[in-house]
C-alpha positions in Angstrom: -3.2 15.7 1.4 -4.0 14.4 -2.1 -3.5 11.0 -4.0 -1.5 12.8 -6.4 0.8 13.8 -3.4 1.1 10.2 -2.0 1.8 8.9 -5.4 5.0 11.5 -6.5 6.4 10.4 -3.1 6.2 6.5 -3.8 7.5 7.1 -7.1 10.7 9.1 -5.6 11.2 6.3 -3.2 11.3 3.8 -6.2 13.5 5.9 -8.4 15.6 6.4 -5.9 15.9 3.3 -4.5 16.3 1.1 -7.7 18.1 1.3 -10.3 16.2 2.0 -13.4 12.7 0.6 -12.0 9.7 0.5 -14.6 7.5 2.8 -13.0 3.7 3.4 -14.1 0.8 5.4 -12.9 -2.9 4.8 -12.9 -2.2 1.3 -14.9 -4.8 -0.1 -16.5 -6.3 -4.0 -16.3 -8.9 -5.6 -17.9 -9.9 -9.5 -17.3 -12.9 -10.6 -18.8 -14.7 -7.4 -18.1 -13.0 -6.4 -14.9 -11.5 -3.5 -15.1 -9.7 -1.6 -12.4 -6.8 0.6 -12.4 -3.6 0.4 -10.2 -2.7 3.9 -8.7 0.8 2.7 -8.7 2.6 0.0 -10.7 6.3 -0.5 -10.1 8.5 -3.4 -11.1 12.1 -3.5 -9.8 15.5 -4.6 -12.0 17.1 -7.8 -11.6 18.3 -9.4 -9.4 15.5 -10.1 -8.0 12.5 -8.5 -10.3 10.0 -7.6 -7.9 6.4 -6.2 -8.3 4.7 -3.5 -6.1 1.3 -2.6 -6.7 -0.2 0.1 -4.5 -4.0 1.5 -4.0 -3.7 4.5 -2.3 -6.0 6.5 -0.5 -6.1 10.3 0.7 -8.1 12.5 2.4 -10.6 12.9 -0.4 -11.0 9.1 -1.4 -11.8 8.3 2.8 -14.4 11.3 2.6 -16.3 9.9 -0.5 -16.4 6.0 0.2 -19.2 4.7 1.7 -16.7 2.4 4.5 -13.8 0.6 5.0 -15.4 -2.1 2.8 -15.7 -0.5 -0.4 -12.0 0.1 -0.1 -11.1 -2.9 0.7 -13.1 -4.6 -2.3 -10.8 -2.2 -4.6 -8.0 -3.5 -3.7 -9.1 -7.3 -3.4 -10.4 -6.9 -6.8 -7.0 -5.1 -7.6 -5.4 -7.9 -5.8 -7.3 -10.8 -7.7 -7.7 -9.6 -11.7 -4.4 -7.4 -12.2 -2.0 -10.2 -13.2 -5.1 -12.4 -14.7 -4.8 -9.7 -17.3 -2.8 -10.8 -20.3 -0.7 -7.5 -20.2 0.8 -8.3 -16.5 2.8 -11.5 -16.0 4.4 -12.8 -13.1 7.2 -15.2 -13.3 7.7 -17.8 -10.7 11.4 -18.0 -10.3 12.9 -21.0 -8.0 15.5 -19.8 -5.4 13.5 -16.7 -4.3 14.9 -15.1 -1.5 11.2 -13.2 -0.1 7.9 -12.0 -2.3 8.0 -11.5 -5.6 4.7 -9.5 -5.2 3.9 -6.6 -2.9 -0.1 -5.7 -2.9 0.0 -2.2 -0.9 -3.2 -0.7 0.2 -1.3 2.9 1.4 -3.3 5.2 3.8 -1.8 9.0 4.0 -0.6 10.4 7.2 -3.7 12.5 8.1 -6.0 12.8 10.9 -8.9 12.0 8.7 -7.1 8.9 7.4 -5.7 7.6 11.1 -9.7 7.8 12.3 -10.9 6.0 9.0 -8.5 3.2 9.4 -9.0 3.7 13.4 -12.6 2.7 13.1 -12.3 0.0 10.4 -8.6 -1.4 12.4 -10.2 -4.9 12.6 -11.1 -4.9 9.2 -8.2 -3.7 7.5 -6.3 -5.6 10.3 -7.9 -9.2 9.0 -6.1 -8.8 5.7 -4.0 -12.4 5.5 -0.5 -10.8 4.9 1.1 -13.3 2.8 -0.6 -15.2 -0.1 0.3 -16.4 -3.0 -0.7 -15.8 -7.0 -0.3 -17.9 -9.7 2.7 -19.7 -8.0 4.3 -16.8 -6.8 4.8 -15.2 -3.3 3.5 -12.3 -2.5 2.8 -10.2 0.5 -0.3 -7.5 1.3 0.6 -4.6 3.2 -2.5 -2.2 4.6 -0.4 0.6 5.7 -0.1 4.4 6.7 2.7 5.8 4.3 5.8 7.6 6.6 8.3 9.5 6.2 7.3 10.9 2.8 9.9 13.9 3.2 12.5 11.5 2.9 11.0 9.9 -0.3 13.9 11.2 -3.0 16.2 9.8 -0.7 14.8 5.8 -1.1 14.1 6.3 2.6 9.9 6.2 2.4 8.7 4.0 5.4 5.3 1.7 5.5 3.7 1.1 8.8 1.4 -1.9 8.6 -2.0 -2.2 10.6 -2.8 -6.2 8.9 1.0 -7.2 11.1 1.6 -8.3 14.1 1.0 -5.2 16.2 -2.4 -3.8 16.1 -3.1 -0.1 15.6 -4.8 0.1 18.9 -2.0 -1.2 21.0 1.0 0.9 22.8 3.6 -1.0 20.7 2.2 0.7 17.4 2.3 3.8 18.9 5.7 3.5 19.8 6.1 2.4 16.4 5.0 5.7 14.6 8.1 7.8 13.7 8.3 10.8 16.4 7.8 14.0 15.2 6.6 13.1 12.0 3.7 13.4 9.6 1.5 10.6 11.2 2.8 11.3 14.7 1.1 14.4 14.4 -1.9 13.1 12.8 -2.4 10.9 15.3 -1.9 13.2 17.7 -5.0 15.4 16.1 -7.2 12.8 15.3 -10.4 11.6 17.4 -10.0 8.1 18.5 -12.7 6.5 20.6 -11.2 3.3 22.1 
């Protein structure tokens, strides 16, 4: 499974999900010399405008980084100079009913992923969910991307691993969609406890 794949699905789930959402791939920032480049930015319509960035990584990007933590530093640097750049904005709004910010770190459904994120479970487990930027509340979600055949319906699911339940434990497990894409890759994957 490729990035490219993961990121058609996330931007079926948006387009079908919200009306009209501002959708943009591979977006640029720049702060001061620190330049990155969102795999996925989407902001949602009023009512409630709402912004979902998402680093996502594949088979391919797990292969070719050196660990857990060079992924992690790509999306805390993500995380910490997207909306320092003067083409992003956020806009505190009083009355918010949840985040106006969603900082996804999105791991494909593969064997290769589920043992990369397996290993590296306490990092990628110690990522703070909720935080705030410039005023605003946001949320961070390191998760494994599910049901991604159901993504033109608005129906594509997250299943965190920096939550409440740990990917280790029997509540997770019971947690992963049956018969599905990561059930499976679970399934095939080598896990040493």
């Amino acid at each position: 499974m490729r990035e490219d794949e993961l990121a058609s699905a996330v931007v079926e789930h948006f387009e079908a999900a919200y009306e009209r959402p501002e959708v943009r791939l591979e977006e640029p920032y720049d702060h001061y010399g620190n330049r990155g480049v969102a795999d996925v930015y989407v902001r949602t319509r009023p009512p409630e405008r709402v912004d979902y960035l998402a680093e996502l990584k594949a088979d391919p990007a797990v292969r070719v980084a050196s660990g857990a933590n060079e992924i992690l530093r790509q999306y805390r640097r993500m995380e910490r100079y997207f909306y320092e750049d003067d083409a992003h904005a956020l806009r505190p709004r009083l009355g918010r009913d949840g985040p106006a910010l969603h900082l996804l770190l999105l791991f494909a459904p593969t064997p290769n992923c589920v043992e990369h994120v397996f290993e590296n479970r306490r990092l990628y487990g110690s990522i703070d969910p909720e935080l705030s930027v410039d005023g605003v509340p946001a949320v961070r979600k390191v998760a494994f991307l599910v049901n991604l055949e159901a993504a033109s319906t608005g129906t594509l699911g997250f299943l965190s691993v920096n939550d409440d339940v740990e990917i280790d434990s029997e509540a997770f497990r019971r947690a992963v969609p049956p018969a599905s894409r990561l059930a499976d890759a679970f399934e095939a994957a080598d896990l040493d406890p």
